[in-house]
C-alpha positions as CSV (number, residue, x, y, z in Angstrom):
1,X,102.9,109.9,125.8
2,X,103.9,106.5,125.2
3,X,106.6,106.5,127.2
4,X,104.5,107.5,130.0
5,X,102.3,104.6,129.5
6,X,105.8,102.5,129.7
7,X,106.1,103.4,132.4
8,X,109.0,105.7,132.1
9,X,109.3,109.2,134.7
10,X,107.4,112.2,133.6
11,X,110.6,114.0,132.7
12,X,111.9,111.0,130.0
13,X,108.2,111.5,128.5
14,X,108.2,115.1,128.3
15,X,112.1,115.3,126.9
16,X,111.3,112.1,124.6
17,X,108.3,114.3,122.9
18,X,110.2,117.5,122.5
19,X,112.7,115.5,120.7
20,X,110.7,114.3,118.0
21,X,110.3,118.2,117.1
22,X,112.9,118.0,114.3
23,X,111.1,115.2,112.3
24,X,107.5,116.7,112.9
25,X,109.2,119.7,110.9
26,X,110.1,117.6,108.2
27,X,106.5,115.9,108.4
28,X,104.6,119.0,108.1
29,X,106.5,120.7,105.8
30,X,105.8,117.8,103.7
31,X,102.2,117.9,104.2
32,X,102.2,121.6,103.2
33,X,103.7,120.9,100.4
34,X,100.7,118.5,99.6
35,X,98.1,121.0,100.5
36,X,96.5,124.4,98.6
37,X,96.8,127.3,100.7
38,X,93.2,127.0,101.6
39,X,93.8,123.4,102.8
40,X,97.2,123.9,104.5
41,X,94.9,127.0,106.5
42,X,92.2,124.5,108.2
43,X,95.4,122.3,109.9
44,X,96.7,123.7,112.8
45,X,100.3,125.4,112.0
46,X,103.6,123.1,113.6
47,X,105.0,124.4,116.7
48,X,107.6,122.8,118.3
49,X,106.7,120.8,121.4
50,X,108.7,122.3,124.7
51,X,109.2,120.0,127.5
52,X,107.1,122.1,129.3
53,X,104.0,121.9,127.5
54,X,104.0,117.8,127.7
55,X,104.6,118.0,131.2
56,X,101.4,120.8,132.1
57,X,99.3,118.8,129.8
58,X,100.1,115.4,131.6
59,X,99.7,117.5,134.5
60,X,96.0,118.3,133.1
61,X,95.0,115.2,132.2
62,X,96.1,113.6,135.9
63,X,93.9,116.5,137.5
64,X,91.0,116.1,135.5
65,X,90.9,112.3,134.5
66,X,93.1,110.8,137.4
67,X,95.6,109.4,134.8
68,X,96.7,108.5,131.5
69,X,95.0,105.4,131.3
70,X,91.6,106.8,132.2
71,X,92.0,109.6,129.8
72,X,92.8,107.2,126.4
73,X,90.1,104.9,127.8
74,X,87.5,108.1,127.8
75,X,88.4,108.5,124.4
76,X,87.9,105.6,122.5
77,X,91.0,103.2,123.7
78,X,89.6,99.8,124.8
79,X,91.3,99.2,128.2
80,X,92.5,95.8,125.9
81,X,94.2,98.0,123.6
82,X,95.7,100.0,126.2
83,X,96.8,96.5,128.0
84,X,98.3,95.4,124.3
85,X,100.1,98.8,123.6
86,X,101.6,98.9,126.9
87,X,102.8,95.3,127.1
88,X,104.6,95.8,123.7
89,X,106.2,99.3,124.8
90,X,107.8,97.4,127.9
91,X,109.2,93.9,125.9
92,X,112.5,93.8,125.5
């Protein structure tokens, strides 16, 4: 999502998340390893994010919140935050 907030196209964002698939694998296979059974069972299972699902939920939260912006703000992000994370995503 924080390429959306970068201001990049809606199919960059949704490809850009599907590629970090790979080393969420890694990342939750490490975690398992960490957990009992019984922990491991409360944490949702990994499943490989499809371009498809990034772009229906982007899709969901413009419908129902207006944009991305309004959404993060709703939940806790300070729009200063949100002005600070987006200023250092565009730097070059």
């Amino acid at each position: 999502m924080c390429s959306e907030l970068a201001g990049q196209t809606r199919d960059h964002t949704a490809a850009d998340d599907a590629a970090s698939g790979p080393a969420l694998r890694d990342f939750y296979r490490d975690q398992q390893a960490r957990r009992t059974p019984e922990q491991w069972a409360h944490l949702a299972p990994f499943a490989a994010t499809r371009t498809d699902d990034i772009r229906r939920t982007l899709t969901h939260i413009d419908q129902h919140w207006g944009q991305l912006d309004a959404y993060l703000n709703a939940h806790g992000l300070p729009g200063s935050d949100l002005s600070a994370l987006r200023d250092r995503l565009t730097r070059t």
